[in-house]
PyMOL CGO cylinders between C-alpha atoms (Angstrom):
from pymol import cmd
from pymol.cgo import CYLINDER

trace = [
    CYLINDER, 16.86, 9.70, -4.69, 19.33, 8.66, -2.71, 0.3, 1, 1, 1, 1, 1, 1,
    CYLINDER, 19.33, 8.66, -2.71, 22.51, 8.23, -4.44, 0.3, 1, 1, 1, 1, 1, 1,
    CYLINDER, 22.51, 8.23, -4.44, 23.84, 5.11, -2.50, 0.3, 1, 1, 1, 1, 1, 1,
    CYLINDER, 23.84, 5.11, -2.50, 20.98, 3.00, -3.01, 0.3, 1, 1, 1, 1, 1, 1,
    CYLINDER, 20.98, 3.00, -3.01, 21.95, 0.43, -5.97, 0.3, 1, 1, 1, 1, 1, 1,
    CYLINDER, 21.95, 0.43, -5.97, 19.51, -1.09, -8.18, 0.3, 1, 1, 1, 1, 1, 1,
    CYLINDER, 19.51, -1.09, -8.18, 20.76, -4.47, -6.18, 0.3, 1, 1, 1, 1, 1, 1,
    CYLINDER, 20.76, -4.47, -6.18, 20.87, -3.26, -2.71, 0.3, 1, 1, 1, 1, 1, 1,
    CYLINDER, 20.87, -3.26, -2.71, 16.73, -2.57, -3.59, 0.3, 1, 1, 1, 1, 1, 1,
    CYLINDER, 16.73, -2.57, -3.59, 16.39, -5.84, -5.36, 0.3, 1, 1, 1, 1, 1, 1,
    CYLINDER, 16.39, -5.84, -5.36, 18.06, -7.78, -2.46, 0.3, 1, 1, 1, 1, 1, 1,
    CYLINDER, 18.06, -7.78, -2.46, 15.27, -6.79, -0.34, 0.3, 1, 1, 1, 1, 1, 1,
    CYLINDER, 15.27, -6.79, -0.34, 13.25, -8.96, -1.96, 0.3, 1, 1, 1, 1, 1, 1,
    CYLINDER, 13.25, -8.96, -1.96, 13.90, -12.75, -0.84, 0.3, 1, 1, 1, 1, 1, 1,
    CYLINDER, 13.90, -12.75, -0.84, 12.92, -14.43, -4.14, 0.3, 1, 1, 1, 1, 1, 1,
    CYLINDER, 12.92, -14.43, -4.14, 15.76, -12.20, -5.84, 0.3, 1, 1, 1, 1, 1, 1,
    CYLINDER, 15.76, -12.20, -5.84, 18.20, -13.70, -3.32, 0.3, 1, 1, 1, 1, 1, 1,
    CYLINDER, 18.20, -13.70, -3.32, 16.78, -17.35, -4.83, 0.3, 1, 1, 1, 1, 1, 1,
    CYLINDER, 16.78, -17.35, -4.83, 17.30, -16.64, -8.30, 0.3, 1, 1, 1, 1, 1, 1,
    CYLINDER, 17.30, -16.64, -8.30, 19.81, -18.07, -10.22, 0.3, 1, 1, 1, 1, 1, 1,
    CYLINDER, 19.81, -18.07, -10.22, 22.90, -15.89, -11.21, 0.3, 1, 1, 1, 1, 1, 1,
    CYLINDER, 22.90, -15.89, -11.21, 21.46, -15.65, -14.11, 0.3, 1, 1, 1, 1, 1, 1,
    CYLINDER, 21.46, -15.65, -14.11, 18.49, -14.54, -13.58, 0.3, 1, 1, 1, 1, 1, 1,
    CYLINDER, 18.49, -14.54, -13.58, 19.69, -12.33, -11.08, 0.3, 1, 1, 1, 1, 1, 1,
    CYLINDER, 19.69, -12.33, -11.08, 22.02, -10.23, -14.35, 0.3, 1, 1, 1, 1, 1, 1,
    CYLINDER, 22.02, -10.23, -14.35, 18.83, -10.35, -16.27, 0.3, 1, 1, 1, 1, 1, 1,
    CYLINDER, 18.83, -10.35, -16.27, 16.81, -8.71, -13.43, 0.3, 1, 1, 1, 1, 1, 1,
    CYLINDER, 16.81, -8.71, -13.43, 19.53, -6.06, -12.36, 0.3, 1, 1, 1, 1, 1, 1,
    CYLINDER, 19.53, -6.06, -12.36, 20.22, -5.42, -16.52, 0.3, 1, 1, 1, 1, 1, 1,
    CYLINDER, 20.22, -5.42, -16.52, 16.38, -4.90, -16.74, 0.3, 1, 1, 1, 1, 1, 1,
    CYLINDER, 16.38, -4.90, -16.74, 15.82, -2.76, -14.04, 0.3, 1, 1, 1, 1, 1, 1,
    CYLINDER, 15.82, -2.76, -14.04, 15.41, 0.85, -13.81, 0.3, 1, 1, 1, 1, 1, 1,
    CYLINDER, 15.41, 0.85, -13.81, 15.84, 3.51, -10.59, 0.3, 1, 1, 1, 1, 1, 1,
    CYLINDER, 15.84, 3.51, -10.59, 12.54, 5.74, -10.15, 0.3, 1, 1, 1, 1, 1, 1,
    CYLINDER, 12.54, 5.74, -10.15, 12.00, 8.00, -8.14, 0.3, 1, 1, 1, 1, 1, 1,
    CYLINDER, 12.00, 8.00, -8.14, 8.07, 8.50, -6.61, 0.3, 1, 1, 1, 1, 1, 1,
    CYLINDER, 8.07, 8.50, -6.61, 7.79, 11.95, -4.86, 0.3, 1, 1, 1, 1, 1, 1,
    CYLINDER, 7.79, 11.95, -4.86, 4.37, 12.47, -2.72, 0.3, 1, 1, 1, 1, 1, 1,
    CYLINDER, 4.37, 12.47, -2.72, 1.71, 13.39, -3.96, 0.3, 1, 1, 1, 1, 1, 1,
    CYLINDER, 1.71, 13.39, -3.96, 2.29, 11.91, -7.04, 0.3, 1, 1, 1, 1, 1, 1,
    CYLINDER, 2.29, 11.91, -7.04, -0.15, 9.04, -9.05, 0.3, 1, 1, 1, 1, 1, 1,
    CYLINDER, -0.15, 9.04, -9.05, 1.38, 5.69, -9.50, 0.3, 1, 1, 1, 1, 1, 1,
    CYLINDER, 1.38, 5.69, -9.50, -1.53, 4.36, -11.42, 0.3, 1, 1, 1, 1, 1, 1,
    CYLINDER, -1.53, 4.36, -11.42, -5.47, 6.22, -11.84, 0.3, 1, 1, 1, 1, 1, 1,
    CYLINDER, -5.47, 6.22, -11.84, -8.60, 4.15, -12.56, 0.3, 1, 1, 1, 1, 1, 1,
    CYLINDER, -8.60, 4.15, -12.56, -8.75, 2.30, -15.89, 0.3, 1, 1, 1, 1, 1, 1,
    CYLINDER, -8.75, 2.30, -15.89, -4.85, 2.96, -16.93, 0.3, 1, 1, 1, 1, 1, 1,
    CYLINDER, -4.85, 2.96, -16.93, -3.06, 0.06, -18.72, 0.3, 1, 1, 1, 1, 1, 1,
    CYLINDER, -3.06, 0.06, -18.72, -0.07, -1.19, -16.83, 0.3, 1, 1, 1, 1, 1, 1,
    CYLINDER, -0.07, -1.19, -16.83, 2.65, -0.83, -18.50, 0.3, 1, 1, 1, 1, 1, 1,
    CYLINDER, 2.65, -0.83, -18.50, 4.86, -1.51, -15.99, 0.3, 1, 1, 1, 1, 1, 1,
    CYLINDER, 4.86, -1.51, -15.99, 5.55, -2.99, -12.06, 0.3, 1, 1, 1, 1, 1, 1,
    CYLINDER, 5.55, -2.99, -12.06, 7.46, -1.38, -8.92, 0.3, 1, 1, 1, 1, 1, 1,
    CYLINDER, 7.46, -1.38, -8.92, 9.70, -3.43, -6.02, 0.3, 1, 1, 1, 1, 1, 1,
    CYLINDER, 9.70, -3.43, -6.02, 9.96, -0.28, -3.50, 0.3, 1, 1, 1, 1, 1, 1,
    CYLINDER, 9.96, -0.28, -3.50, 12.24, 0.06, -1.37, 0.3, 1, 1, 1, 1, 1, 1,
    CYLINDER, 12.24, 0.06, -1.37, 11.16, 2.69, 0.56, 0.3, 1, 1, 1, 1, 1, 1,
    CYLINDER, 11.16, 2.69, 0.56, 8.10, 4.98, 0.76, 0.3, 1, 1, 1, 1, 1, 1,
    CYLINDER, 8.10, 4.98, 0.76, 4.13, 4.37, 0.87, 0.3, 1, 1, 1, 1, 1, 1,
    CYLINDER, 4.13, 4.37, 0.87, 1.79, 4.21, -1.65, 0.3, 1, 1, 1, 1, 1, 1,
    CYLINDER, 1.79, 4.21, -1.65, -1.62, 3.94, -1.20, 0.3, 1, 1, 1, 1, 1, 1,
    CYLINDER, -1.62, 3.94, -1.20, -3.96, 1.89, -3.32, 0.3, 1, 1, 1, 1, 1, 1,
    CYLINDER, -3.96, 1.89, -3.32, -7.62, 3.32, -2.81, 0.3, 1, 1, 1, 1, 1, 1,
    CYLINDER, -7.62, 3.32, -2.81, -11.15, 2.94, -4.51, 0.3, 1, 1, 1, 1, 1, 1,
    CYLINDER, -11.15, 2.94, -4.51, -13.13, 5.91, -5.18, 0.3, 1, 1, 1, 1, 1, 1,
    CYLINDER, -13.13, 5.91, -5.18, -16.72, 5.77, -5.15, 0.3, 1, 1, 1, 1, 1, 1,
    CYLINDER, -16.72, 5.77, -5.15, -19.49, 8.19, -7.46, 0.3, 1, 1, 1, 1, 1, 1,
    CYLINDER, -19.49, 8.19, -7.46, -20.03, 10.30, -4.66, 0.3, 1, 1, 1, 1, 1, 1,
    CYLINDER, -20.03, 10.30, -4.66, -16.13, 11.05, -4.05, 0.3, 1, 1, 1, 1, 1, 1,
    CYLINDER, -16.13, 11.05, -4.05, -15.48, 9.20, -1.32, 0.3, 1, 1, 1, 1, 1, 1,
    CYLINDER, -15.48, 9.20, -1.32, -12.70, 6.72, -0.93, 0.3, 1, 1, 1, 1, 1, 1,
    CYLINDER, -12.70, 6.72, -0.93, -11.88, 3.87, 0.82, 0.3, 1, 1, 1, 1, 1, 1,
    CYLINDER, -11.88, 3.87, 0.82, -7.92, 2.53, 1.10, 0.3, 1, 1, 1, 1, 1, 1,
    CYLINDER, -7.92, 2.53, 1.10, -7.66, -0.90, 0.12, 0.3, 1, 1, 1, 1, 1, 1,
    CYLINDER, -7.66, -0.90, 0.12, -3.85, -1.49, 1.39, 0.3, 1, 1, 1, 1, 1, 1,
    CYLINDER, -3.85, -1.49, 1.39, -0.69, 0.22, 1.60, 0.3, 1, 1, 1, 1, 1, 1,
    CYLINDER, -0.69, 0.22, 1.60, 2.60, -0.76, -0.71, 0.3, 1, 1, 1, 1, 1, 1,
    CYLINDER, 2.60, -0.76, -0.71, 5.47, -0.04, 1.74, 0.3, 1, 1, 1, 1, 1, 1,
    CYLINDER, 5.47, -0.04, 1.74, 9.35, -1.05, 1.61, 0.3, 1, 1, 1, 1, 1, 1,
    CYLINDER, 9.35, -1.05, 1.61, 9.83, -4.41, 0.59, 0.3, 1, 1, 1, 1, 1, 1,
    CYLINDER, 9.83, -4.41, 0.59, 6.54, -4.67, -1.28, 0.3, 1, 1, 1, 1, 1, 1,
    CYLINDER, 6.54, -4.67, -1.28, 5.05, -4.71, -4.65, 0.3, 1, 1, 1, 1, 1, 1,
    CYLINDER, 5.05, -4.71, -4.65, 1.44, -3.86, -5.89, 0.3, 1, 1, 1, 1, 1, 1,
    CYLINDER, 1.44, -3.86, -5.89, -0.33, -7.20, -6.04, 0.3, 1, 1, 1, 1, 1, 1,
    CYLINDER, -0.33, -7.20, -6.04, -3.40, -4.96, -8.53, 0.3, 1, 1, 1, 1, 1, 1,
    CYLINDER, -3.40, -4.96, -8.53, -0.57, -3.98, -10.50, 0.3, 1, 1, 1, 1, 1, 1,
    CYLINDER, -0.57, -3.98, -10.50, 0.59, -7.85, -10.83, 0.3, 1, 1, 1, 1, 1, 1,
    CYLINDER, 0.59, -7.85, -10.83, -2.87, -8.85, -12.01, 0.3, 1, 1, 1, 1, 1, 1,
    CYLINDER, -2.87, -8.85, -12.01, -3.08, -6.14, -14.26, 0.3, 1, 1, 1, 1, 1, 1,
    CYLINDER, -3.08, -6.14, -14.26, 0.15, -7.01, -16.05, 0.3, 1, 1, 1, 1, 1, 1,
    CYLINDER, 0.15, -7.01, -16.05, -0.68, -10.85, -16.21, 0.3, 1, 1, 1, 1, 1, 1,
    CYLINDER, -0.68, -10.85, -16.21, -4.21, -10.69, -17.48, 0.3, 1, 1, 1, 1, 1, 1,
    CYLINDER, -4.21, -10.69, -17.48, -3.21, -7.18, -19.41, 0.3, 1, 1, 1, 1, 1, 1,
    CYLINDER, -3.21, -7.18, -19.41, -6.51, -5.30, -17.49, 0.3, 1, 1, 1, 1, 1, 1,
    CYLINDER, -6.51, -5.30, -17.49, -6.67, -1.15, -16.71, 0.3, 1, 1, 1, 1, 1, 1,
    CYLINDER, -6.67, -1.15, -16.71, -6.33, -0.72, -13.17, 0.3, 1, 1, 1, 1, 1, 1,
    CYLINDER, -6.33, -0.72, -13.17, -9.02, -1.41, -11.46, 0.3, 1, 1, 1, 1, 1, 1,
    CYLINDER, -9.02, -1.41, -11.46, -7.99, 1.01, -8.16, 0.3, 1, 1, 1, 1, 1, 1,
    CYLINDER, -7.99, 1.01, -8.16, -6.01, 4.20, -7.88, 0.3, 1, 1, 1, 1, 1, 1,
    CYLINDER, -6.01, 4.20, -7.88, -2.57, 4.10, -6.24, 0.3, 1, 1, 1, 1, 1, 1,
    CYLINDER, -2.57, 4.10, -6.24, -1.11, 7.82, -5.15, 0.3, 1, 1, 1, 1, 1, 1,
    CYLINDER, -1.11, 7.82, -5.15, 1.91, 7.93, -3.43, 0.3, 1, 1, 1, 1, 1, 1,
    CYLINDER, 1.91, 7.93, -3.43, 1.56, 9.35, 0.45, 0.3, 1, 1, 1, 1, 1, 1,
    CYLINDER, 1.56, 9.35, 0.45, 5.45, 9.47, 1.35, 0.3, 1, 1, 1, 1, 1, 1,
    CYLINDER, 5.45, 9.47, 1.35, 8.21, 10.14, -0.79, 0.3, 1, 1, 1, 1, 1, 1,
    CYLINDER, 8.21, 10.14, -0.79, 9.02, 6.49, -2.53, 0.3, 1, 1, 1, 1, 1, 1,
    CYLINDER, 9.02, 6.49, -2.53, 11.64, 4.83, -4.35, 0.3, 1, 1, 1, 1, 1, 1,
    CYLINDER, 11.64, 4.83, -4.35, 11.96, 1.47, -6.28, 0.3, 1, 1, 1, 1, 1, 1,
    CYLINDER, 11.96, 1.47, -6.28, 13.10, -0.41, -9.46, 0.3, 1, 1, 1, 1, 1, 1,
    CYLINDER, 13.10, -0.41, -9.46, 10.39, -1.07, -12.01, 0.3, 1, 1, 1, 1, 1, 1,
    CYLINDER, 10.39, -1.07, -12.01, 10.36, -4.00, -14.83, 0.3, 1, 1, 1, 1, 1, 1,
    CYLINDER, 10.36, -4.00, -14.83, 8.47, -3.60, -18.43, 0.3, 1, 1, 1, 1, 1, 1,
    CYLINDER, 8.47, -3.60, -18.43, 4.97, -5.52, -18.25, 0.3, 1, 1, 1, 1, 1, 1,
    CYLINDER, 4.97, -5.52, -18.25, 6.05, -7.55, -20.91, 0.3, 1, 1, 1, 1, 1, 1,
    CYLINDER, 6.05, -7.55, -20.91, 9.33, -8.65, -19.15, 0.3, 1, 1, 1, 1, 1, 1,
    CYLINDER, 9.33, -8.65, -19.15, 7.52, -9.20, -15.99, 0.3, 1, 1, 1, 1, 1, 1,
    CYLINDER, 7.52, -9.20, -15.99, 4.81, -11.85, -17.71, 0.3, 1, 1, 1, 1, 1, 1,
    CYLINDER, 4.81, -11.85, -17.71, 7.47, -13.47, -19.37, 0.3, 1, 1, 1, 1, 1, 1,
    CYLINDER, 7.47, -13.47, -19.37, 9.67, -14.26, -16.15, 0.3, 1, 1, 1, 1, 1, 1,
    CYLINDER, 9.67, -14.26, -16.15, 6.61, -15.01, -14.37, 0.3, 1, 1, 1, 1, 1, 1,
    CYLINDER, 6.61, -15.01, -14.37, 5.96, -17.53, -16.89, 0.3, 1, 1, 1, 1, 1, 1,
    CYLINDER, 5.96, -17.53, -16.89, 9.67, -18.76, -16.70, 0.3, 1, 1, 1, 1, 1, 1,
    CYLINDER, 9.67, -18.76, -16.70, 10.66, -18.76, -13.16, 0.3, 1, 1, 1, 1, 1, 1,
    CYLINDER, 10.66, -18.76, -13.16, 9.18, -20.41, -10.54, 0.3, 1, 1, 1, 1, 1, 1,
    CYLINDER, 9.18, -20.41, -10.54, 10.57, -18.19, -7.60, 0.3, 1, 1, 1, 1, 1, 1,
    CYLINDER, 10.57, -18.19, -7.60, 8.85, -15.19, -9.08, 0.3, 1, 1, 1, 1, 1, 1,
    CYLINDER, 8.85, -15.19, -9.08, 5.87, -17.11, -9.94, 0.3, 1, 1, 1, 1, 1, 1,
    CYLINDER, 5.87, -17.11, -9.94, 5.98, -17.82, -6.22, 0.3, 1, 1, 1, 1, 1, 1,
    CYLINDER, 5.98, -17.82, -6.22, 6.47, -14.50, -4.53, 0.3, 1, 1, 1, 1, 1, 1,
    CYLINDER, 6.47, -14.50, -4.53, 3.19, -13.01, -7.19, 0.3, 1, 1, 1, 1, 1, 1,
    CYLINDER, 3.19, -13.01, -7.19, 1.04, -15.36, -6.18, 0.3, 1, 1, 1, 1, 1, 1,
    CYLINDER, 1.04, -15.36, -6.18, 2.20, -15.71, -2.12, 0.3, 1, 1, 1, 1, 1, 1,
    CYLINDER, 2.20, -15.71, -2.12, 2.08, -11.69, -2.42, 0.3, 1, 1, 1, 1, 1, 1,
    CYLINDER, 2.08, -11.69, -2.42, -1.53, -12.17, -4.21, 0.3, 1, 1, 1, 1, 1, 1,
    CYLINDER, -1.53, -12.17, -4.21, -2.87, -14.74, -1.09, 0.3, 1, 1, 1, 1, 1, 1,
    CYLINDER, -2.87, -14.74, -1.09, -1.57, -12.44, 1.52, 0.3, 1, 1, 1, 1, 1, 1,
    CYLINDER, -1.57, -12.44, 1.52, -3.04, -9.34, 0.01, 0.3, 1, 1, 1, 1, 1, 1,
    CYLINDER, -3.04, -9.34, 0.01, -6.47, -10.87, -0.73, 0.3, 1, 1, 1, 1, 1, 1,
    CYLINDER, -6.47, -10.87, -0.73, -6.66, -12.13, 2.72, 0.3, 1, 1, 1, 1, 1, 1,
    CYLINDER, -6.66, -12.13, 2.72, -6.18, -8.54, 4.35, 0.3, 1, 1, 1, 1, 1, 1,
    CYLINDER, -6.18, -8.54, 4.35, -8.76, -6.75, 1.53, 0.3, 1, 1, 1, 1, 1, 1,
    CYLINDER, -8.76, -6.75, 1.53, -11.17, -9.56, 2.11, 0.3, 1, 1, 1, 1, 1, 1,
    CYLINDER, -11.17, -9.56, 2.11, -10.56, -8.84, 6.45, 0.3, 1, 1, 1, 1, 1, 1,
    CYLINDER, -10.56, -8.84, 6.45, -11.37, -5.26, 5.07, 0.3, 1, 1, 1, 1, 1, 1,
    CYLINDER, -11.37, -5.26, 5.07, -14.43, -6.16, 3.38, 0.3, 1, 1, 1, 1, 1, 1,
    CYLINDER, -14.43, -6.16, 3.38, -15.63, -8.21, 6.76, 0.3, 1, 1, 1, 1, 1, 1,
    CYLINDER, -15.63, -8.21, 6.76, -14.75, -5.30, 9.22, 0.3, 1, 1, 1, 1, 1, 1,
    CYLINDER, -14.75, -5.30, 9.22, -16.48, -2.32, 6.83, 0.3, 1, 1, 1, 1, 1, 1,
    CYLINDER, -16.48, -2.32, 6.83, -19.81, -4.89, 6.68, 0.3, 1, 1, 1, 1, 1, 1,
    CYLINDER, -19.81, -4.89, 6.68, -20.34, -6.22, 9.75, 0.3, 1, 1, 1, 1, 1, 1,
    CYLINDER, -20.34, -6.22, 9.75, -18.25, -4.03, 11.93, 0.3, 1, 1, 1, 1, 1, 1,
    CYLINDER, -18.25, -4.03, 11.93, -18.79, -0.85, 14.33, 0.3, 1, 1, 1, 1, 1, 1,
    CYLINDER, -18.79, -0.85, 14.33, -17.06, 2.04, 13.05, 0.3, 1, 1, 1, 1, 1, 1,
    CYLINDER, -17.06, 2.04, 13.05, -16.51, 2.84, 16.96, 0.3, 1, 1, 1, 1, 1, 1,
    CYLINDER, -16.51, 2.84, 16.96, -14.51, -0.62, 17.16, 0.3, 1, 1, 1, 1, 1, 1,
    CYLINDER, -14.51, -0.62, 17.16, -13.13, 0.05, 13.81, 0.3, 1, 1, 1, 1, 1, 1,
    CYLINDER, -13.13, 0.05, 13.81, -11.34, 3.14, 14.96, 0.3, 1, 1, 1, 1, 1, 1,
    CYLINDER, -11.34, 3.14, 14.96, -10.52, 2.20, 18.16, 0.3, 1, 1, 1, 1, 1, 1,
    CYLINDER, -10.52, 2.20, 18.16, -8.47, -0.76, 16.40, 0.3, 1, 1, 1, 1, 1, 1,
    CYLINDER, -8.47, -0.76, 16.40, -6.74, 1.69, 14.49, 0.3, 1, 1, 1, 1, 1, 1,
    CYLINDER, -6.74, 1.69, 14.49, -5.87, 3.90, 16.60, 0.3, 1, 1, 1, 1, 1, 1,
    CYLINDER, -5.87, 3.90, 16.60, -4.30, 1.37, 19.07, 0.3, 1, 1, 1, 1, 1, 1,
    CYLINDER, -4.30, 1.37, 19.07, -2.35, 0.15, 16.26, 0.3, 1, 1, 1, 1, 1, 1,
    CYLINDER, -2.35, 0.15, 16.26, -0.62, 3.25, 15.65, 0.3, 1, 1, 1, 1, 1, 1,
    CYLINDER, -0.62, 3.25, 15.65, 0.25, 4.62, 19.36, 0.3, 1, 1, 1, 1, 1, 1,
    CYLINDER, 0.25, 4.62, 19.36, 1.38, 6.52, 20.95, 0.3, 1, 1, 1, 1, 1, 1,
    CYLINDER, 1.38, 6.52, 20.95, 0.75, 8.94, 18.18, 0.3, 1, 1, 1, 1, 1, 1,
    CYLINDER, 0.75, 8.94, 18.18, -0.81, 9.68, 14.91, 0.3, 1, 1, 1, 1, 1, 1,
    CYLINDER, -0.81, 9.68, 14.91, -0.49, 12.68, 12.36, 0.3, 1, 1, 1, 1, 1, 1,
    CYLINDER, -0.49, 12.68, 12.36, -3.48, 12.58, 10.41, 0.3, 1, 1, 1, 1, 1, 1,
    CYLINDER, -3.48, 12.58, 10.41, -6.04, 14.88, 9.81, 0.3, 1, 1, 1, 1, 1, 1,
    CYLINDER, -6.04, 14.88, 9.81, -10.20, 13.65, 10.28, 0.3, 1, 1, 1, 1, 1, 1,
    CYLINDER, -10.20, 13.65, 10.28, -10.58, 13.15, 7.10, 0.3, 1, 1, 1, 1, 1, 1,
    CYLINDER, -10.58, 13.15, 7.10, -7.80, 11.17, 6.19, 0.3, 1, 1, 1, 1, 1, 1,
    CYLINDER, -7.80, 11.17, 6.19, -8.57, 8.99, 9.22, 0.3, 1, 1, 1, 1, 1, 1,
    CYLINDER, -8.57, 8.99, 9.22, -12.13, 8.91, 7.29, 0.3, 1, 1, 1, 1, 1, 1,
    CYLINDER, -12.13, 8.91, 7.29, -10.72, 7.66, 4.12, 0.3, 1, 1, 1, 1, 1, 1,
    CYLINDER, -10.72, 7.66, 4.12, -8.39, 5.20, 5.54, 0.3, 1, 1, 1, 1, 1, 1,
    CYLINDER, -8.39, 5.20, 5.54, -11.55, 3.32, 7.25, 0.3, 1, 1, 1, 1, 1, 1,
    CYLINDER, -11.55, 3.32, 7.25, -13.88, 4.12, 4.66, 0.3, 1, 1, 1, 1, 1, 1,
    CYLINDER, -13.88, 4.12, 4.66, -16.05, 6.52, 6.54, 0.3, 1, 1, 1, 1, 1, 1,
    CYLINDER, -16.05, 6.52, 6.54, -17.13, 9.94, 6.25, 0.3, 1, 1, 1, 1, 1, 1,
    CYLINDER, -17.13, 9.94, 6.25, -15.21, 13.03, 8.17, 0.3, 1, 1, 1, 1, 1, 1,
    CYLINDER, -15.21, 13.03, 8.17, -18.19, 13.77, 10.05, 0.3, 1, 1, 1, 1, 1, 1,
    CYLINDER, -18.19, 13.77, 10.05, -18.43, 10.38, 11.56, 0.3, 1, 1, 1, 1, 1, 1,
    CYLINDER, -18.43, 10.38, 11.56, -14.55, 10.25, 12.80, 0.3, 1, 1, 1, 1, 1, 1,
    CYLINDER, -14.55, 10.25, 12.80, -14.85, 13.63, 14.34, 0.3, 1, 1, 1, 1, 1, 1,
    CYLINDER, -14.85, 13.63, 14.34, -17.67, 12.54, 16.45, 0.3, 1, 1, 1, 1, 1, 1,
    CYLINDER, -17.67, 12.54, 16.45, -16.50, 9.61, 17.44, 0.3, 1, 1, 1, 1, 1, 1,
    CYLINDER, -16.50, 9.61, 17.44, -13.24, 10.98, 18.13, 0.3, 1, 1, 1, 1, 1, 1,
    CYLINDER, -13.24, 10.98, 18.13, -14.90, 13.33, 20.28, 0.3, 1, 1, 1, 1, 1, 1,
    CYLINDER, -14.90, 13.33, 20.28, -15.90, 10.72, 22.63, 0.3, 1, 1, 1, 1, 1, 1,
    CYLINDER, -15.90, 10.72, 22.63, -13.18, 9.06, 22.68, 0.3, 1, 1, 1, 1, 1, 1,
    CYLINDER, -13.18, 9.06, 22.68, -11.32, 12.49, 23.69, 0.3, 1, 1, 1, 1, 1, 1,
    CYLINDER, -11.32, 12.49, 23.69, -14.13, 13.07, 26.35, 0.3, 1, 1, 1, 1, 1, 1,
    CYLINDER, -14.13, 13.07, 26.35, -13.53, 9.18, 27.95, 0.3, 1, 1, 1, 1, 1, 1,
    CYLINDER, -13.53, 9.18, 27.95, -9.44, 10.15, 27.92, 0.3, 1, 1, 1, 1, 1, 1,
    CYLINDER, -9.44, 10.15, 27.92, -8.34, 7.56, 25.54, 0.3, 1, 1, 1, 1, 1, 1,
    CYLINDER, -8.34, 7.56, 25.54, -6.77, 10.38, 23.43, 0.3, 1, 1, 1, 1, 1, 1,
    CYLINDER, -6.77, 10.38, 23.43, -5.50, 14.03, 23.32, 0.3, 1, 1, 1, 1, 1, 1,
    CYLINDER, -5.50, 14.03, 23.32, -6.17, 15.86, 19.68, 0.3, 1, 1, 1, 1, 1, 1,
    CYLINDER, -6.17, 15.86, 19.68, -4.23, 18.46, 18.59, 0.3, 1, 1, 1, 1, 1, 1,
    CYLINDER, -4.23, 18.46, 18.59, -4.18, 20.21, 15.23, 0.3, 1, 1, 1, 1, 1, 1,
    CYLINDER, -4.18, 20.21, 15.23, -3.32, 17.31, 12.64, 0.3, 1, 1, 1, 1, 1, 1,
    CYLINDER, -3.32, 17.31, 12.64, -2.26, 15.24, 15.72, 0.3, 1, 1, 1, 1, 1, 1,
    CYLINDER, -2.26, 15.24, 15.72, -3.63, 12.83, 18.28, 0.3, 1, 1, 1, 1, 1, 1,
    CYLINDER, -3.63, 12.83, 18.28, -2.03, 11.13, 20.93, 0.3, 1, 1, 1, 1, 1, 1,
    CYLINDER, -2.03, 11.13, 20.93, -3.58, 7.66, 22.10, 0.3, 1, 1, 1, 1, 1, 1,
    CYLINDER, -3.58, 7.66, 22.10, -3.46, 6.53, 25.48, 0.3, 1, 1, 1, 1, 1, 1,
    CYLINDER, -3.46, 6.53, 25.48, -3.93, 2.91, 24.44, 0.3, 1, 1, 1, 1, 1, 1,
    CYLINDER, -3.93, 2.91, 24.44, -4.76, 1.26, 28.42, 0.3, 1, 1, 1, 1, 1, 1,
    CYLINDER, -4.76, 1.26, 28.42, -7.83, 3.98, 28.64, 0.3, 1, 1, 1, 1, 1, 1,
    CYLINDER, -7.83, 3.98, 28.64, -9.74, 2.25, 25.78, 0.3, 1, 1, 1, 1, 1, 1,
]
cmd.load_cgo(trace, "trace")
């Protein structure tokens, strides 16, 4: 981790720490504690207890379902600035995880005790704020999800995708599979076509996206 980061330098990314009494603020900071989340690594597996909640401040971590068959589907992303709004819920209605979270790039944060974290959520009205504005925003996005994998093309889908994340994009078929909730198979053809009309250029574990041929 790096060593200049400060538990409050991380915390002050977050603006409801920046609206908390002084106070407050020493009993966050005193509570606090530095982790380190290297890649690869689980943050939480299907049906663990939460014992605890992350503020990152750098890093991804992605929160995915996985069905009977093996294949997963990404819910959302917890990036810099972020918390898990599944491990919220968890620690207020003291659930297992309902998901699995796995860190995909090298992450760092400040984590809080469940028990703390339900008892200044039942204190504080700025942190019962940013749960449940974090809760609405995240619901809204996995219910968008739910919408696009129903009712959607998968050609649409991963056009969409891909023209959010020009020019480039290192992923592999099958991770492009599991981020969309489709099968490797499927991606590779469609990225085929796509190829074939000039809207991209792969390359191993690379494609480049030429977003105005779409």
């Amino acid at each position: 981790m790096d060593q200049q980061v400060t538990k409050n330098e991380i915390l002050e990314l977050f603006p409801f720490y920046q609206r908390l009494s002084q106070t407050f603020q020493r009993e966050l900071l005193h509570s606090a504690e530095l982790v380190a989340l290297p890649k690869g690594a689980y943050y939480f597996e299907e049906g663990q207890s939460c014992s605890n909640i992350a503020l990152l401040s750098k890093g991804d971590i992605r929160v995915f379902k996985r069905g009977e068959t093996g294949r997963e589907i990404t819910l959302y992303h917890v990036e810099k600035g972020e918390t898990c709004i599944l491990t919220a819920s968890c620690v207020l209605g003291n659930s297992t995880y309902p998901a699995s979270a796995i860190v995909d790039q090298d992450a760092q944060a400040v984590v809080f005790s469940a028990g703390l974290f339900r008892d200044w959520v039942a204190r504080n009205d700025e942190i019962r704020h940013f749960v449940f504005e974090t809760m609405a925003s995240r619901m809204a996005r996995v219910l968008s999800l739910i919408g696009e994998i129903t009712f959607g093309k998968m050609d649409q889908r991963l056009a969409k995708f891909l023209q959010g994340n020009a020019p480039k994009i290192n992923m592999t078929h099958e991770e492009i599979a599991i981020e969309l909730g489709s099968v490797r198979e499927v991606i590779s053809r469609l990225l085929k076509e796509l190829e074939r009309k000039g809207a991209i250029n792969q390359s191993r574990g690379m494609i480049q996206i030429f977003p105005e041929s779409f």
